[in-house]
mmCIF file of the C-alpha atoms, coordinates in Angstrom:
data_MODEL
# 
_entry.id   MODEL 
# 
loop_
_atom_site.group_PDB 
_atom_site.id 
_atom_site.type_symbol 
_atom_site.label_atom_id 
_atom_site.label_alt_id 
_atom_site.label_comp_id 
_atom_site.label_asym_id 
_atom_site.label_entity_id 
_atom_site.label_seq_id 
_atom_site.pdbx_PDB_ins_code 
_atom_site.Cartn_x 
_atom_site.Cartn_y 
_atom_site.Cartn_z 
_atom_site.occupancy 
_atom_site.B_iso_or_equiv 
_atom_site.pdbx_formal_charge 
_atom_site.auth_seq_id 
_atom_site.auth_comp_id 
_atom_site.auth_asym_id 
_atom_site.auth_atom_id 
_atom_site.pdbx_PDB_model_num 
ATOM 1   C CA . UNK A 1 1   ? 88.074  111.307 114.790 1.00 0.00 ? 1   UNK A CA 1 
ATOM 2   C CA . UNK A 1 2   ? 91.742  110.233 114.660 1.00 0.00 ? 2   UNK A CA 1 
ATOM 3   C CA . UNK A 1 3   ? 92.242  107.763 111.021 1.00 0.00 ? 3   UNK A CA 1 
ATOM 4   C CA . UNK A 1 4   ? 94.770  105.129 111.609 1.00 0.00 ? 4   UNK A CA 1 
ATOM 5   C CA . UNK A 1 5   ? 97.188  105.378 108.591 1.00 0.00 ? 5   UNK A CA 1 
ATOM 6   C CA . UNK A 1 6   ? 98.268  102.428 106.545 1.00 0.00 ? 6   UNK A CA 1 
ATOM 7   C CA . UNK A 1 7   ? 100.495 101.569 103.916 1.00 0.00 ? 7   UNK A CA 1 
ATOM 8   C CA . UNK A 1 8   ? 100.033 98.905  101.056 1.00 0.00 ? 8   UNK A CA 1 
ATOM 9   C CA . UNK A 1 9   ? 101.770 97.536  98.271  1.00 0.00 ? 9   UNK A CA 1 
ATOM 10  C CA . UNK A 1 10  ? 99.864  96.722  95.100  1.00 0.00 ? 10  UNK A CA 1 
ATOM 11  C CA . UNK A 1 11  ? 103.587 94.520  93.773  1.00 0.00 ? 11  UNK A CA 1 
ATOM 12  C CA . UNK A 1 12  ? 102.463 93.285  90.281  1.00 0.00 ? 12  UNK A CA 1 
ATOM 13  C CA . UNK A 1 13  ? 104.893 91.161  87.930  1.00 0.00 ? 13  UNK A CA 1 
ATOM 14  C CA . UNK A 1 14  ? 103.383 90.238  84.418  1.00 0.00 ? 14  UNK A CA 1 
ATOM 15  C CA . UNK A 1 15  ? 99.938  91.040  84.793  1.00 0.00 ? 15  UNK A CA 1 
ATOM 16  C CA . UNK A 1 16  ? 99.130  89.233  88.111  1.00 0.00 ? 16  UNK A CA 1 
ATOM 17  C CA . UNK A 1 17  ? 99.101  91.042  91.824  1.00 0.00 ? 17  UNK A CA 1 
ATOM 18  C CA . UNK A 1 18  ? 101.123 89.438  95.094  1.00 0.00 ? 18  UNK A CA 1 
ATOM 19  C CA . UNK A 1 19  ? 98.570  88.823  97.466  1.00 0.00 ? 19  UNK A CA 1 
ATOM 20  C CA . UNK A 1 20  ? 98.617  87.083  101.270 1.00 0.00 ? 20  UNK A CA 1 
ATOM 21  C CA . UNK A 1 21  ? 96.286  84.934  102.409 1.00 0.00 ? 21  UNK A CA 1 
ATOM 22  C CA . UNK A 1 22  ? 95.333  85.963  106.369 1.00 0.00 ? 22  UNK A CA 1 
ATOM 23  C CA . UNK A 1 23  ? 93.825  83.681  108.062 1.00 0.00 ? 23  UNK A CA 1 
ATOM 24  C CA . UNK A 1 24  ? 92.242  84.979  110.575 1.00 0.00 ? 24  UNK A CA 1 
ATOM 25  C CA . UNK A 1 25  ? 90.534  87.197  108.433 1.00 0.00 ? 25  UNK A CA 1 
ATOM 26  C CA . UNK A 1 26  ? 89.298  84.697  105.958 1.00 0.00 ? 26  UNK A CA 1 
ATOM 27  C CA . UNK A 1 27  ? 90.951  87.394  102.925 1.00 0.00 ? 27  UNK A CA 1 
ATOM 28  C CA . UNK A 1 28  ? 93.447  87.458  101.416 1.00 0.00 ? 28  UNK A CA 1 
ATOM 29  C CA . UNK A 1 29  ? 95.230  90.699  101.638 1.00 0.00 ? 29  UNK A CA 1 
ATOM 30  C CA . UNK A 1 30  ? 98.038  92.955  99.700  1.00 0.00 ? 30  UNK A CA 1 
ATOM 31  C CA . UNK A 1 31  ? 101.118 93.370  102.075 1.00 0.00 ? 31  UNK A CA 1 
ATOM 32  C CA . UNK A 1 32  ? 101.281 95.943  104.110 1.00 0.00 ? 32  UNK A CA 1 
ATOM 33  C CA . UNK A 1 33  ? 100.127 97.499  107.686 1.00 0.00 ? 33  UNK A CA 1 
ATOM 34  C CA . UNK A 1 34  ? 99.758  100.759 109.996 1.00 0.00 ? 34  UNK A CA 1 
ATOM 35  C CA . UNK A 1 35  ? 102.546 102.891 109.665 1.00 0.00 ? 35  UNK A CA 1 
ATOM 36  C CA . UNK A 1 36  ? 104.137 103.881 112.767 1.00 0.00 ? 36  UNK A CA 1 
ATOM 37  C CA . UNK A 1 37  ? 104.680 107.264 114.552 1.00 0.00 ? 37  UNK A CA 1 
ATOM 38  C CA . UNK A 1 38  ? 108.469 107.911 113.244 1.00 0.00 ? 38  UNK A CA 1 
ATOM 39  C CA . UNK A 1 39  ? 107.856 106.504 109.584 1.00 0.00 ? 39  UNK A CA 1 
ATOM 40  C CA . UNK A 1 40  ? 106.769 108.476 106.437 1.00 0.00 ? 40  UNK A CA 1 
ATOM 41  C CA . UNK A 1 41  ? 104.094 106.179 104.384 1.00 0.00 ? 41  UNK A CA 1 
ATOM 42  C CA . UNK A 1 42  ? 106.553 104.796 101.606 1.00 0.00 ? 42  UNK A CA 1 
ATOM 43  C CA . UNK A 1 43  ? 108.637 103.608 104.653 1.00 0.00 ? 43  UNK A CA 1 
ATOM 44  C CA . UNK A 1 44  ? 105.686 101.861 106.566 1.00 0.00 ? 44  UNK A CA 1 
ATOM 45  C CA . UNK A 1 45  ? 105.195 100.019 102.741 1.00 0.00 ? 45  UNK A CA 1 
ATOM 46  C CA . UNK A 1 46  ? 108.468 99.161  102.521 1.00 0.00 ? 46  UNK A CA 1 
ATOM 47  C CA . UNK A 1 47  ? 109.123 97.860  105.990 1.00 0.00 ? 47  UNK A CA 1 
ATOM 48  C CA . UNK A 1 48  ? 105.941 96.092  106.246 1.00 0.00 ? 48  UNK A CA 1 
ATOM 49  C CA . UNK A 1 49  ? 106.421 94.222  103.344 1.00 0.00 ? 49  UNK A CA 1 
ATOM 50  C CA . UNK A 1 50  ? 109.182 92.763  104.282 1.00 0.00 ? 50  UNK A CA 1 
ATOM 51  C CA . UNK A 1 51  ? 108.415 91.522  107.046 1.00 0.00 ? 51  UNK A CA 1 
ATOM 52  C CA . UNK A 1 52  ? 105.738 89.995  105.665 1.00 0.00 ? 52  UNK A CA 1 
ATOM 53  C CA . UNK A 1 53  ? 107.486 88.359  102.359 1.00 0.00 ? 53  UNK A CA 1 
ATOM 54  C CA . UNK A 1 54  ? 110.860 88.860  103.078 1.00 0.00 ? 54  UNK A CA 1 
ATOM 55  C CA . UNK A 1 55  ? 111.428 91.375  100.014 1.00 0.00 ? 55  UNK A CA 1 
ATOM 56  C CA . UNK A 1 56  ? 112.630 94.350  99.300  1.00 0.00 ? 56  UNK A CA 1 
ATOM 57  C CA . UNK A 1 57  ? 110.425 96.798  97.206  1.00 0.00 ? 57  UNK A CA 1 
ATOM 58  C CA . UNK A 1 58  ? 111.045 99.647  94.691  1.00 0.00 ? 58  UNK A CA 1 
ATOM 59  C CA . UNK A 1 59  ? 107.931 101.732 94.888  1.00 0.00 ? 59  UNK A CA 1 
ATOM 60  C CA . UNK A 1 60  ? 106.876 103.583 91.626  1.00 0.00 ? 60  UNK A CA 1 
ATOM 61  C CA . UNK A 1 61  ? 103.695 105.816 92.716  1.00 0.00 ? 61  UNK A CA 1 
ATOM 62  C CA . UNK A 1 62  ? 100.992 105.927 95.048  1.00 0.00 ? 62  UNK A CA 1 
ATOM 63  C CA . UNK A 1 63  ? 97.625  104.403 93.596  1.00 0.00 ? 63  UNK A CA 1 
ATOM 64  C CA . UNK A 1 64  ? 95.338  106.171 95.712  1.00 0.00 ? 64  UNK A CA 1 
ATOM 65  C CA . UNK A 1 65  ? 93.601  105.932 99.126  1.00 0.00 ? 65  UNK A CA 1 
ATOM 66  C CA . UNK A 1 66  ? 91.053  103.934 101.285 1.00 0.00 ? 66  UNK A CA 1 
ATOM 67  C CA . UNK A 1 67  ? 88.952  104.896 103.650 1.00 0.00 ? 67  UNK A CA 1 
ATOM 68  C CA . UNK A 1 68  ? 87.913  101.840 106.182 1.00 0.00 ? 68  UNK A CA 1 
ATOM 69  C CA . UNK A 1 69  ? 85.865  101.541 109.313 1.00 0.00 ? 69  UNK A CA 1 
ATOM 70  C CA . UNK A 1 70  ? 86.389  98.981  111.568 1.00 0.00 ? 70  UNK A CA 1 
ATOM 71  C CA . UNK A 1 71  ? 85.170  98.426  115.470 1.00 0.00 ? 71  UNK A CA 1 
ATOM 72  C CA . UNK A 1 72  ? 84.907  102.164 115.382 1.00 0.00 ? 72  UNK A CA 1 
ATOM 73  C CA . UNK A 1 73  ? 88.214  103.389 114.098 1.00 0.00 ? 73  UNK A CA 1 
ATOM 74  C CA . UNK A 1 74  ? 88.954  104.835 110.756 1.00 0.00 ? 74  UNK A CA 1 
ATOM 75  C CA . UNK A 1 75  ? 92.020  103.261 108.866 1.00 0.00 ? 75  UNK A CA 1 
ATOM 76  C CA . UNK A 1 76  ? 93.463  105.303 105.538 1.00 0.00 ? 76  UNK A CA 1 
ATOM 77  C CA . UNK A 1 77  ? 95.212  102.476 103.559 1.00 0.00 ? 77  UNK A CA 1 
ATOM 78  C CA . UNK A 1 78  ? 97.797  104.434 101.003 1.00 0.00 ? 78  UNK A CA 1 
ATOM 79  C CA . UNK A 1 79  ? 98.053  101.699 98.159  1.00 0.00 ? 79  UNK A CA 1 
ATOM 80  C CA . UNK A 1 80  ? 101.623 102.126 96.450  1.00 0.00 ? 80  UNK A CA 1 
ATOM 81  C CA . UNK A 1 81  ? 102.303 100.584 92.566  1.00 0.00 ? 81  UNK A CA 1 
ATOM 82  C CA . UNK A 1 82  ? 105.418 98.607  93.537  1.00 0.00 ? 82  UNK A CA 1 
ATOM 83  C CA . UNK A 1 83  ? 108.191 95.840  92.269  1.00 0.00 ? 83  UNK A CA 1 
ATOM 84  C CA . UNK A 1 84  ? 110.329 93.714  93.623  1.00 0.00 ? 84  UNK A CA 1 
ATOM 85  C CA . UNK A 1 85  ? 112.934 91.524  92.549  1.00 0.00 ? 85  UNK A CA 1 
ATOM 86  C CA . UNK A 1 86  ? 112.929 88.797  95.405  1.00 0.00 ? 86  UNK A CA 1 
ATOM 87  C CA . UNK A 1 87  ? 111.005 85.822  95.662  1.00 0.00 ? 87  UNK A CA 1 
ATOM 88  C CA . UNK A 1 88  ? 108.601 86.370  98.339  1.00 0.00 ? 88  UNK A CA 1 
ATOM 89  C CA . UNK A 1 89  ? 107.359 84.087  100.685 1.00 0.00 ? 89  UNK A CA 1 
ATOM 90  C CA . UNK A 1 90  ? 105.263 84.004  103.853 1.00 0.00 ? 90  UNK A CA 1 
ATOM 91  C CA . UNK A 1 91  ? 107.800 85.639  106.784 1.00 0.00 ? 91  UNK A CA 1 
ATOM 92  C CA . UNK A 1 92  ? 104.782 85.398  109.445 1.00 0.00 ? 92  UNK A CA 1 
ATOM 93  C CA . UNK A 1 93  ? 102.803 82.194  109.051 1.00 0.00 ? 93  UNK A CA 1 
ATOM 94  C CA . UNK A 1 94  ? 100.766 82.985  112.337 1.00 0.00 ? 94  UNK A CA 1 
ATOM 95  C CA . UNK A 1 95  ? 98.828  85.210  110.376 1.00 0.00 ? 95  UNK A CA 1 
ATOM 96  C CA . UNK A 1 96  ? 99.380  84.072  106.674 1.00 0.00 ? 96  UNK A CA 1 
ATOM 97  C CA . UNK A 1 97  ? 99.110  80.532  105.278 1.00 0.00 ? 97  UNK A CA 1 
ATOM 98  C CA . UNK A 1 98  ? 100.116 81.356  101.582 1.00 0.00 ? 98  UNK A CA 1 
ATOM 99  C CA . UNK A 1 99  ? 100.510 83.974  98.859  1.00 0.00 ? 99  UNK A CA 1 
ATOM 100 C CA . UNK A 1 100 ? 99.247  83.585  95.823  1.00 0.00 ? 100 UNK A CA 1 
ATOM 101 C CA . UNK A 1 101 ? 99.566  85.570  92.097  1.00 0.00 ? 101 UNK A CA 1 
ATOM 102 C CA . UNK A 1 102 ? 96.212  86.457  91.448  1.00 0.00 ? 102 UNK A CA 1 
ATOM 103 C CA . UNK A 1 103 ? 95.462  88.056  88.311  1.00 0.00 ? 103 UNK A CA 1 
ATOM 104 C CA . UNK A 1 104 ? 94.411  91.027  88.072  1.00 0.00 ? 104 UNK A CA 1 
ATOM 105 C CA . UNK A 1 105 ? 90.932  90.887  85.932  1.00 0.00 ? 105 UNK A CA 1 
ATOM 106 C CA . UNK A 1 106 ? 90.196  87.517  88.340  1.00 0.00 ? 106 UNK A CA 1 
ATOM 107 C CA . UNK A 1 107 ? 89.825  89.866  91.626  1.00 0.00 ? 107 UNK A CA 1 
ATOM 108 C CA . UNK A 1 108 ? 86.202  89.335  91.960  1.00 0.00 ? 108 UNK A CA 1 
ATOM 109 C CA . UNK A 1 109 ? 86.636  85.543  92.432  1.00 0.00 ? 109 UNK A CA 1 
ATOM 110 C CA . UNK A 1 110 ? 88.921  86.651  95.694  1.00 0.00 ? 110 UNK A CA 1 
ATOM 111 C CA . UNK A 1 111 ? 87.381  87.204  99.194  1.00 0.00 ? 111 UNK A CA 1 
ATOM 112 C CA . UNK A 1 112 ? 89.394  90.616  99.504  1.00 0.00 ? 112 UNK A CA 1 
ATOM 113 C CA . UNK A 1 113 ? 90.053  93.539  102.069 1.00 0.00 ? 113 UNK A CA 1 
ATOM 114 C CA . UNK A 1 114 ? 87.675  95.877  102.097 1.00 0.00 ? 114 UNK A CA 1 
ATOM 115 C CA . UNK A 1 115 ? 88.100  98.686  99.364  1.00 0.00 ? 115 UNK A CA 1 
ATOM 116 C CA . UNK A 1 116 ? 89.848  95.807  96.649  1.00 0.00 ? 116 UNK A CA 1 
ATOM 117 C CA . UNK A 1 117 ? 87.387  96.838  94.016  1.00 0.00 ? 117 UNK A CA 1 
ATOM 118 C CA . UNK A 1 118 ? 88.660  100.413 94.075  1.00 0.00 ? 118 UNK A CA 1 
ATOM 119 C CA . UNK A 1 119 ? 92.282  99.114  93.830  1.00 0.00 ? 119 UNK A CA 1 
ATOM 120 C CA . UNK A 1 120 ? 91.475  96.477  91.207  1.00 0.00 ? 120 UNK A CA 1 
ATOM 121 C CA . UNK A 1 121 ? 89.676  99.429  88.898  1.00 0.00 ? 121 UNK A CA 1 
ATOM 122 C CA . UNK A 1 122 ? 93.007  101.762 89.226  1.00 0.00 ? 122 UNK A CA 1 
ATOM 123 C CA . UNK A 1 123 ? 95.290  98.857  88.358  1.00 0.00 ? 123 UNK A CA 1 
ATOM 124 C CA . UNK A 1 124 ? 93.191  97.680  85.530  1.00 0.00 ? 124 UNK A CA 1 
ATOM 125 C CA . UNK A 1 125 ? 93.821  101.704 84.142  1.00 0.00 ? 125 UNK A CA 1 
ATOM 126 C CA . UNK A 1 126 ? 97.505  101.387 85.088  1.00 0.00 ? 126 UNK A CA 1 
ATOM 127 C CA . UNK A 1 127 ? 98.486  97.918  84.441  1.00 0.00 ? 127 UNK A CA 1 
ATOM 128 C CA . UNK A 1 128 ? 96.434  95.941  81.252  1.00 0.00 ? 128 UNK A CA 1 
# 
């Protein structure tokens, strides 16, 4: 079965996580995307973010991994700890209305991607 690999960035400034808000999806969503053929993960994070907030990141770690089925594929979201020091915004408004600082013990009142819990939990440990 071939897994679909995808990089995230968990940025977090004082205690709250960057978050978009897709609207197709109904979620709201931690920048980020598949990773293409030619890219190493922390690349795919980086590039993918800013296309999507117009930042720049400085990535400290990976978090973890995510295992996801959807209409029969299998995606592998790699979750990197990053910062940034630009003001994001919304880059692709076709797909994002907003972005929001959520903090980070309020996840559960967020409709989420799929495997948010697990991220939340590891931040928690990391972060407060």
């Amino acid at each position: 079965m071939e897994i679909i690999p995808v990089a995230r960035c968990a940025i977090v400034n004082k205690g709250k996580l960057l978050l978009l808000y897709n609207v197709r999806r109904a979620r709201y969503e931690m920048p980020g995307g598949k990773v293409k053929e030619s890219e190493m993960l922390e690349q795919g994070a980086r590039r993918e973010v800013r296309e999507e907030t117009g930042c720049g990141v400085t990535i400290k770690k990976l978090l973890g991994t995510i295992d996801t089925e959807s209409q029969g594929k299998t995606y592998r979201a790699h979750i990197f700890l990053a910062s940034t020091k630009d003001e994001p915004r919304v880059m692709e408004p076709h797909t994002f209305s907003k972005l929001v600082w959520m903090p980070i013990e309020d996840y559960k009142n967020y409709t989420s991607q799929p495997g948010m819990k697990k991220v939340m939990e590891i931040l928690m440990k990391e972060i407060l």
